[in-house]
KEFI-131822 format. One record per residue (C-alpha): residue in one letter; x, y, z; residue number from 1. Coordinates in steps of 0.5 Angstrom, whole numbers, plus 500, padded with zeros to 3 digits. Layout:
code|xx|yy|zz|pos
A|X|Y|Z|NUM
...
This chain:
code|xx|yy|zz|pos
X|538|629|252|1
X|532|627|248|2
X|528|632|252|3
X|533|637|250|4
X|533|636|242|5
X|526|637|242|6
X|527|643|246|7
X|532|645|241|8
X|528|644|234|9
X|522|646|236|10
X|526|654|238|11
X|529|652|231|12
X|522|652|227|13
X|519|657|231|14
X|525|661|230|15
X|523|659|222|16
X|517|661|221|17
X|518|668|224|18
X|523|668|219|19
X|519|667|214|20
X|515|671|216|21
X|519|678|216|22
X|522|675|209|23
X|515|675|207|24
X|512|682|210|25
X|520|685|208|26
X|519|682|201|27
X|511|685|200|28
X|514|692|202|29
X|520|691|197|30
X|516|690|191|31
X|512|696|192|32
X|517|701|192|33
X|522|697|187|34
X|516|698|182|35
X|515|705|184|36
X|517|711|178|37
X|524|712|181|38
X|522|720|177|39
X|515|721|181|40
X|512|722|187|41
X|512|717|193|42
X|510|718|201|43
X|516|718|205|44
X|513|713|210|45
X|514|707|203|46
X|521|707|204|47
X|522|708|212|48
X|517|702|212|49
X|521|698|207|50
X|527|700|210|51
X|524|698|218|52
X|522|691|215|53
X|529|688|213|54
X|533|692|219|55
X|528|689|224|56
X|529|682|218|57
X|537|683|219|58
X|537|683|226|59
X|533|678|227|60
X|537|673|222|61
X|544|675|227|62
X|540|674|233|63
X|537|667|231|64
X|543|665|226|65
X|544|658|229|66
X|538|656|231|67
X|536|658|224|68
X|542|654|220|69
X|539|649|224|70
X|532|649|221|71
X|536|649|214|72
X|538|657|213|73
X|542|657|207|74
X|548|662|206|75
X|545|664|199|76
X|538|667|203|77
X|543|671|208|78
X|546|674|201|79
X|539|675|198|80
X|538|679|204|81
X|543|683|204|82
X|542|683|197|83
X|536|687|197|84
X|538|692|202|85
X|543|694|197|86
X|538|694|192|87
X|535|699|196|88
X|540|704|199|89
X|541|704|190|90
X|534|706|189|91
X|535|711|195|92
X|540|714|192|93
X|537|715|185|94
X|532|718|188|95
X|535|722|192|96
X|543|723|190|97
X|545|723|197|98
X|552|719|197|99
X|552|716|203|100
X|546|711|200|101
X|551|709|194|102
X|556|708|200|103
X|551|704|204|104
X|550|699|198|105
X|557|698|197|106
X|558|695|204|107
X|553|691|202|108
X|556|688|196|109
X|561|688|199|110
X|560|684|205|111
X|556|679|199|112
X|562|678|196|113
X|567|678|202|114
X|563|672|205|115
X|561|668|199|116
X|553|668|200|117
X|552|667|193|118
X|558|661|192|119
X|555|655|195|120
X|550|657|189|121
X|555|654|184|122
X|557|648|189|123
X|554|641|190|124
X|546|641|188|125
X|545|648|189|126
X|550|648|183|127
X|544|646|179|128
X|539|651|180|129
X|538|656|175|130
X|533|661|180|131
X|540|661|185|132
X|545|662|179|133
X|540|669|176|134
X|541|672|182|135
X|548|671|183|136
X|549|674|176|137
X|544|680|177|138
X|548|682|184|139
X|554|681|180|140
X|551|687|175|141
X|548|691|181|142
X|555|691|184|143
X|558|694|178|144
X|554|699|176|145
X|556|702|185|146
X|562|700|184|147
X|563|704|178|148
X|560|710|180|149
X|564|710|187|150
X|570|710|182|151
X|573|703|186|152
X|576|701|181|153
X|581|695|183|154
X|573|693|185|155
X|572|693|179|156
X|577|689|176|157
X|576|685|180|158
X|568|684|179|159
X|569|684|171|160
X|574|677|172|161
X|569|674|177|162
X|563|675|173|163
X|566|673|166|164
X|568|666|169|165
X|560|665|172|166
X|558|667|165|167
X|563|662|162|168
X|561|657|167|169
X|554|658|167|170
X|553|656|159|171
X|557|650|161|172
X|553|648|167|173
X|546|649|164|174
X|546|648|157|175
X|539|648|157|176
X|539|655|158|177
X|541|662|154|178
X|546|666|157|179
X|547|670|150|180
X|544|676|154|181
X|549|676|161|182
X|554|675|156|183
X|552|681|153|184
X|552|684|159|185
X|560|682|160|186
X|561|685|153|187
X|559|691|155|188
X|562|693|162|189
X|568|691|159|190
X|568|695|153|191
X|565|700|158|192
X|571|700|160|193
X|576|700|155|194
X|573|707|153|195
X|573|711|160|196
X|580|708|163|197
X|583|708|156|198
X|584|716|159|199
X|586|716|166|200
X|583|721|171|201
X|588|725|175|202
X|583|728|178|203
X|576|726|179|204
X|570|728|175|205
X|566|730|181|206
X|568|737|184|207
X|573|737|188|208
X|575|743|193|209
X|582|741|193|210
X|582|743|185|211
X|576|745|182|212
X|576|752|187|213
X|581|756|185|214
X|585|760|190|215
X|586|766|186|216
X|579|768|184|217
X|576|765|190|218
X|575|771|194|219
X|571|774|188|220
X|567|768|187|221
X|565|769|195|222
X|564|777|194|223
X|559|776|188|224
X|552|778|188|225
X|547|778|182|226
X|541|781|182|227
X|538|775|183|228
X|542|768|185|229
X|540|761|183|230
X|541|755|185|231
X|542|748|181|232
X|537|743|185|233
X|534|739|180|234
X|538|734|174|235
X|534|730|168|236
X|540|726|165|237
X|539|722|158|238
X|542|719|152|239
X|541|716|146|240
X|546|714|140|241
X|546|707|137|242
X|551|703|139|243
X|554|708|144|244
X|558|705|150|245
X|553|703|156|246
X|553|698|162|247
X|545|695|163|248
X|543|703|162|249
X|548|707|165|250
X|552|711|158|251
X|558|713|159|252
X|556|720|157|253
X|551|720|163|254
X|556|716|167|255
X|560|722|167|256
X|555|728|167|257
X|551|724|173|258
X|559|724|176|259
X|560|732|173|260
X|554|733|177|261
X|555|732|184|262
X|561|733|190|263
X|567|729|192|264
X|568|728|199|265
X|575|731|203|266
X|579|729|208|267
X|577|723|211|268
X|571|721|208|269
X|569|717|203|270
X|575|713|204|271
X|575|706|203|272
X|581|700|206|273
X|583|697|200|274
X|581|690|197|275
X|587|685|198|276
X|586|678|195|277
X|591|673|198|278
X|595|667|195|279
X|590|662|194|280
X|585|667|191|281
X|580|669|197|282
X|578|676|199|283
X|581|679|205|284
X|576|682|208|285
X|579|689|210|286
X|573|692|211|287
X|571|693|218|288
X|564|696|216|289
X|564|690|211|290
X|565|685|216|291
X|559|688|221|292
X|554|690|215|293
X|552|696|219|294
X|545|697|216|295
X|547|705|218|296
X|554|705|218|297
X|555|710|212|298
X|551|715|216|299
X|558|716|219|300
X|562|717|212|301
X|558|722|209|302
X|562|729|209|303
X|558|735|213|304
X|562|739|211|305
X|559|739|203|306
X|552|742|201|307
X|547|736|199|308
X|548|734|191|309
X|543|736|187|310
X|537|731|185|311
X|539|727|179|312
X|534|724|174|313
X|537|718|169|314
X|533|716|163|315
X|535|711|159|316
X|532|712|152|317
X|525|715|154|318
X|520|717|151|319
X|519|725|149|320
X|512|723|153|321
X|516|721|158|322
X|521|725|159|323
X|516|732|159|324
X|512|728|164|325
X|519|728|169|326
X|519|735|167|327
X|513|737|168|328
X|513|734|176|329
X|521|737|177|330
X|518|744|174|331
X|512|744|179|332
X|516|742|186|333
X|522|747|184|334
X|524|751|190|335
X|524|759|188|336
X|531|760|189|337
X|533|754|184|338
X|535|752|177|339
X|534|745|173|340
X|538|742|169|341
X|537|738|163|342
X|542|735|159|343
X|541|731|152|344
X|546|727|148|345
X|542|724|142|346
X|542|725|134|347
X|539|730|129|348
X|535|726|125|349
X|533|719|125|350
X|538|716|118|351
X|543|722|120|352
X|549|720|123|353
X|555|718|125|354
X|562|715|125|355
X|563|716|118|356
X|562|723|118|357
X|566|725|123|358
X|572|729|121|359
X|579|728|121|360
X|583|733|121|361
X|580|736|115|362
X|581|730|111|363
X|574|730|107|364
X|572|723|107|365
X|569|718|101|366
X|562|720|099|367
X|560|713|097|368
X|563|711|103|369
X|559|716|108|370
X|553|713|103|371
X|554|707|105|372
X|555|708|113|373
X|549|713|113|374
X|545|707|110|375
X|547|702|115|376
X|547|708|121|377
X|539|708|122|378
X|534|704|119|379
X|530|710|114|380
X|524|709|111|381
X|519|712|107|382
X|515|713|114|383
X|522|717|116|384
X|522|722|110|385
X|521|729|110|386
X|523|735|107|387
X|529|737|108|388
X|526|744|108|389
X|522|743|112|390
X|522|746|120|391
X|519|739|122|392
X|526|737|122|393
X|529|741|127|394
X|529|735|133|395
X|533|731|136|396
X|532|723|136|397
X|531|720|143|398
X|531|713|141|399
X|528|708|137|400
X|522|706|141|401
X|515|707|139|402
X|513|711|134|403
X|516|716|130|404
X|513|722|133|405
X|514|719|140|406
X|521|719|139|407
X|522|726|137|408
X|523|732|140|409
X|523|739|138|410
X|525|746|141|411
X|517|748|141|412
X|517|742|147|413
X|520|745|152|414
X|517|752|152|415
X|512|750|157|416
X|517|748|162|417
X|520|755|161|418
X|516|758|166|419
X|521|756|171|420
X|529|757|170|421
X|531|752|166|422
X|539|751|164|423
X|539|746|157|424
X|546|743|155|425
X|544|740|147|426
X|549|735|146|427
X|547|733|138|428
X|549|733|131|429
X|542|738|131|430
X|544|742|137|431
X|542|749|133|432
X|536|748|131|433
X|535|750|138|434
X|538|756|136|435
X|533|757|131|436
X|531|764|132|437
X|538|768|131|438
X|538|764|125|439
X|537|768|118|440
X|535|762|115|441
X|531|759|119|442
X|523|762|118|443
X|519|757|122|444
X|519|762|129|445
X|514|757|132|446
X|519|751|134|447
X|524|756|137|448
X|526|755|144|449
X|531|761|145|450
X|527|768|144|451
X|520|764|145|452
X|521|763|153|453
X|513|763|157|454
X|517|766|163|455
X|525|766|164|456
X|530|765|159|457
X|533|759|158|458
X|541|758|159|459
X|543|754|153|460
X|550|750|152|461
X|549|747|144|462
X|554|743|141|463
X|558|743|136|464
X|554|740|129|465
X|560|735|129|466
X|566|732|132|467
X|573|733|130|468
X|579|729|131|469
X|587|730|131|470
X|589|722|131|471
X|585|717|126|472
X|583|712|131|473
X|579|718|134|474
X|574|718|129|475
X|569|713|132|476
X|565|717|137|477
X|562|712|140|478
X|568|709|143|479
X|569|715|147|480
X|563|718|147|481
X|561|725|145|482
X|566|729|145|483
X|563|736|147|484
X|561|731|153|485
X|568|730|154|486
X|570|736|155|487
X|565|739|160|488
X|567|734|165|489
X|574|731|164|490
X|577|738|160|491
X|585|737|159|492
X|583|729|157|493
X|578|732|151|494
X|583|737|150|495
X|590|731|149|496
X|584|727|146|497
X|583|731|141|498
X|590|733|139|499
X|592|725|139|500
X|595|726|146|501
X|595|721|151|502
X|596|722|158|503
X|597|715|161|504
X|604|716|156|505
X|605|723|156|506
X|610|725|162|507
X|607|726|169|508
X|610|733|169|509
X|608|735|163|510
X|602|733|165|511
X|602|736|172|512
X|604|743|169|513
X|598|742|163|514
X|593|741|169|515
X|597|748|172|516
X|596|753|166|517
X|588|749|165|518
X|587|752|172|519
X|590|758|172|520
X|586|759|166|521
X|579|758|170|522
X|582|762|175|523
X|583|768|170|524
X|577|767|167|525
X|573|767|174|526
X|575|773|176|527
X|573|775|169|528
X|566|775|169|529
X|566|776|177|530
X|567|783|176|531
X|564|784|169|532
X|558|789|169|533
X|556|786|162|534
X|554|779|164|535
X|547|777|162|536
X|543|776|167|537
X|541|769|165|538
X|549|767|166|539
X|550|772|172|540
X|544|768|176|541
X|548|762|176|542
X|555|764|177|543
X|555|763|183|544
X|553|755|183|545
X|560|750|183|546
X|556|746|179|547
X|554|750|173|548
X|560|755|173|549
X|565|750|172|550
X|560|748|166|551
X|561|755|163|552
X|567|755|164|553
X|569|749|162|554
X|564|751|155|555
X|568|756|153|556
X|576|753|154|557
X|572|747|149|558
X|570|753|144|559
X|576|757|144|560
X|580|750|143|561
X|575|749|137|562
X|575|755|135|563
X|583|755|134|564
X|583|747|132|565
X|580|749|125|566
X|581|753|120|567
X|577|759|120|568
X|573|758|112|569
X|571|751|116|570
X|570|753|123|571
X|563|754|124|572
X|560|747|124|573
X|565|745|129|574
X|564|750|134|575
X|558|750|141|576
X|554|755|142|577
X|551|759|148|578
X|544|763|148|579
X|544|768|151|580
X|551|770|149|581
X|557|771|154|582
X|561|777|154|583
X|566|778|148|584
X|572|778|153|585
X|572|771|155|586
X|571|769|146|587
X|576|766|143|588
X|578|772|140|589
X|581|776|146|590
X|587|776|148|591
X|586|773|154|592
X|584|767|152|593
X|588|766|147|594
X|594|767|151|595
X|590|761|155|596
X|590|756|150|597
X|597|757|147|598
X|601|756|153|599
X|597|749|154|600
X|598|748|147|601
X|605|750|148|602
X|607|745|154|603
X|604|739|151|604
X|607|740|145|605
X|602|740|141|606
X|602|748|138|607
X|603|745|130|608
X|595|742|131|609
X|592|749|131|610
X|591|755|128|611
X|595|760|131|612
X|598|763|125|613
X|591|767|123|614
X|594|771|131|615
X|601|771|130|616
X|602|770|121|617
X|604|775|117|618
X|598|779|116|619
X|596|779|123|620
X|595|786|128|621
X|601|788|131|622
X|599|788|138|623
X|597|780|137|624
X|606|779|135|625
X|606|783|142|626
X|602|778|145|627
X|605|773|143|628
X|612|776|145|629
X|609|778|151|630
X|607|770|153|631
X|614|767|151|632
X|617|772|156|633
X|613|770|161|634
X|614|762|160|635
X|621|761|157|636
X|625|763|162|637
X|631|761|162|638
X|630|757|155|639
X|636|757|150|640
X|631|758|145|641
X|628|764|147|642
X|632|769|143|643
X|632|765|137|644
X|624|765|138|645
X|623|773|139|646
X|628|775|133|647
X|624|770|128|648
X|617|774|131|649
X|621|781|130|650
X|623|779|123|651
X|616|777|121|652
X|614|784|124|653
X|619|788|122|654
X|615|794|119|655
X|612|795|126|656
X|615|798|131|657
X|616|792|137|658
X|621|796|141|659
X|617|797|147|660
X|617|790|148|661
């Protein structure tokens, strides 16, 4: 017996040290590629070595389990593990855009949650160690920030009540300790969701066959062929505005581009078993993948039937030196036949903001308030002041991190990356600056991106130079992040947003018809510019990518809506802008549009927030009452009130001759 015990412990410690040995090596490996730049270049064999260290690490700990429990193996180092080929297939994804590593990571999680690795952490001495309850802490944030961009809500809900009830513990347990920052991580993923689930999303913010191609004008789509076809392969992410809505470096105006940017498995895939919580509070593990954490198991919930998503670069608060060096590398690997992105949501000016001048329904706002909150918006000093005439003012602010002048960007600071296909959505109060070369005011022709293009023509989305808002508690744009933001990536719920609607109470019917028209209006305006000879060039290269035609499309549904929320003497500031322009035939003023956004208008009941009258008043064309009785004859069959509706449009134009209507 003794003989056998001997022969047992020893196994056991040889089992040990070859354990500590793989953790060792694997961990060497970790740290390279997790210090590596996520944005440059890194030799493909530093992932397949790191990656090859803890699945032959994994295995071992499988094989070995019992005789490494009997040398003192903890669950919280299996949970370490596991931890870090989750924080590894993350990385992988943020370096690659490939879901199936964002997958990966999930099962990971999941399995760490399922199977309480970190638990025993919180329990008897282990309960004491401050190092162990860090690292349940961060896996806690980790997992939330996979769970919210794989949209797994309930998950979410559930991580957000565990992870407040540690934070609350932890102060508790270890006094000596400050927690104000992990409380502050609670805050903000709570927040964080109370701004993004206050507007369910009926249908998901990636694209989706099902309902971003259109049946209609999907046969024109195929048929279409410019001159030269681009393709969306490169995307830089990045947003700045004090106070915004975040979780860790993840803003909600990112989070939504990032999603906006990249396509929704069909069918079966991506389809995960439900969370199931029993009476007594402990998870029920429904997850066969979970409970066998293959390392290799999300290979098989990838959908082949989808191009690969374009590569998508997040920065959190970068440098303008930063931001050009990760410019400057996508430039140069840029395949030929491609386009890259770059999307920027920041403020004009440092000292210019914010909430207190948004507009509300054209209500002018206290000039001694708007004073005041502009003083409290940013710090301004005389290190800030310029001019207000001078050109020196038309950036945009990323942040407030080192000096002035490495915060600011200016339109000149792109030009060198205009040598390739570059596709550019400003999102700031000072968005026109960078259309500064069609502006007669403007004498500064050196800061001028438009028109001062070193090779190809930038396609630019600039948005409106202010927000506005139907509904008062709208007014703070930090709580729904930007609104020109909104309505290219969740169109109809920036749209009831707007007019003081909110789906979650509006009629599910209604809704599901609002949707209908919001379709059928992007079917229209497909076939539109498909089977125009007049588009650009600029905008006809890239039709034929998804992603960048629904962004197009989804721009000018936000313009029209813009155009008839505000009253023609004060409409200006409020509405986006594209260079080079698109065709005349898909502006707010043709008839097609038009007819668009008064039937959505019309099915939510929402027609008296908008500007119609300047279409349909007394003073309009004849062919716009035409319109317009040519509209209710085509949705109002069978209303009681049609008659009524026509006689008091004929009334109104009884001077012109209607009767062929």
């Amino acid at each position: 017996m003794s003989a056998a015990r001997d022969t047992s412990a020893a196994a056991a410690t040889a089992a040990a040290q070859t354990f500590r040995a793989l953790v060792e090596s694997a961990d060497r490996k970790f740290v390279r590629v997790r210090d590596a730049p996520v944005h440059g270049r890194l030799p493909c064999h530093y992932f397949h070595s790191v990656f090859k260290a803890y699945t032959r690490l994994w295995k071992f700990q499988q094989e070995h389990r019992a005789r490494l429990v009997e040398a003192g193996l903890q669950r919280w180092e299996i949970g370490e593990i596991a931890s870090r080929i989750g924080q590894l297939y993350y990385a992988q994804y943020a370096r690659t855009s490939e879901a199936r590593f964002l997958l990966e990571a999930y099962v990971f999680y999941e399995a760490i949650l399922n199977r309480g690795y970190f638990q025993g952490s919180s329990k008897g001495l282990l309960g004491k160690d401050l190092s162990l309850r860090y690292k349940e802490l961060r896996f806690f944030a980790r997992f939330l920030v996979v769970s919210l961009l794989l949209n797994r809500m309930e998950m979410v809900k559930l991580l957000v009540e565990r992870f407040r009830t540690l934070v609350d513990a932890s102060k508790a347990t270890f006094r000596e300790a400050n927690f104000k920052e992990w409380k502050q991580v609670v805050q903000e993923i709570i927040r964080f969701l109370k701004s993004d689930t206050s507007f369910v999303h009926p249908r998901p913010l990636r694209y989706c066959l099902k309902y971003d191609s259109h049946q209609a004008s999907a046969p024109y789509v195929a048929r279409f062929h410019a001159k030269r076809v681009l393709k969306l392969h490169d995307v830089v992410l990045t947003s700045y505005h004090r106070n915004e809505v975040r979780f860790t470096e993840l803003t909600l105006d990112t989070y939504r581009m990032l999603q906006c940017l990249e396509w929704e498995p069909s069918g079966s895939f991506f389809q995960m078993h439900p969370i199931e919580s029993s009476n007594n509070g402990v998870l029920n593990d429904q997850t066969e993948a979970s409970g066998l954490i293959d390392i290799n198991l999300a290979m098989d919930m990838t959908d082949p039937t989808l191009p690969p998503n374009p590569k998508k670069a997040i920065l959190y608060r970068p440098t303008v030196t930063q931001l050009i060096s990760v410019l400057g590398t996508i430039c140069e690997e840029l395949p030929s036949d491609s386009i890259f992105l770059l999307y920027i949501s920041a403020p004009g000016k440092v000292g210019k903001l914010c909430n207190s001048q948004l507009d509300i329904s054209g209500v002018p706002r206290n000039s001694e308030n708007v004073k005041a909150a502009h003083q409290n918006c940013h710090p301004y000093n005389e290190s800030n002041k310029r001019d207000s005439s001078d050109g020196d003012e038309d950036y945009v602010w990323l942040g407030p991190r080192g000096g002035g002048g490495s915060n600011n960007l200016y339109p000149s600071d792109l030009i060198p990356f205009t040598r390739r296909p570059l596709f550019l959505i400003m999102d700031s109060d000072n968005s026109h600056a960078f259309k500064a070369g069609d502006d007669p005011n403007c004498s500064n022709k050196i800061k001028v991106l438009h028109g001062a293009e070193r090779g190809e023509r930038v396609a630019l989305l600039l948005s409106p130079q202010r927000p506005a808002f139907r509904h008062p508690c709208a007014a703070e744009m930090t709580d729904i992040g930007s609104q020109f933001t909104f309505f290219l990536t969740a169109p109809l719920q920036a749209f009831c947003h707007l007019t003081g609607l909110s789906p979650s109470n509006t009629d599910k019917e209604i809704f599901q018809k609002a949707d209908m028209i919001l379709s059928s209006a992007f079917s229209e305006w497909e076939i539109k510019l498909c089977t125009s000879t007049l588009l650009d060039l600029v905008w006809a290269q890239v039709l034929s990518d998804p992603f960048l035609r629904r962004l197009i499309l989804r721009f000018i549904f936000c313009r029209s809506v813009l155009f008839f929320f505000h009253p023609e003497a004060d409409r200006e500031q409020y509405l986006p802008c594209c260079l080079p322009q698109l065709p005349e035939f898909i502006s707010p003023s043709s008839k097609i549009v038009q007819s668009n956004i008064l039937q959505l208008a019309d099915s939510l009941e929402v027609t008296d927030h908008f500007h119609f009258d300047a279409l349909f008043g007394s003073d309009a064309k004849p062919e716009a009452h035409l319109l317009h009785i040519q509209y209710i004859l085509r949705i109002a069959v069978g209303e009681p009130m049609l008659s009524e509706k026509i006689d008091l449009l004929v009334a109104t134009r009884a001077d012109h001759d209607i009767s062929g209507v």
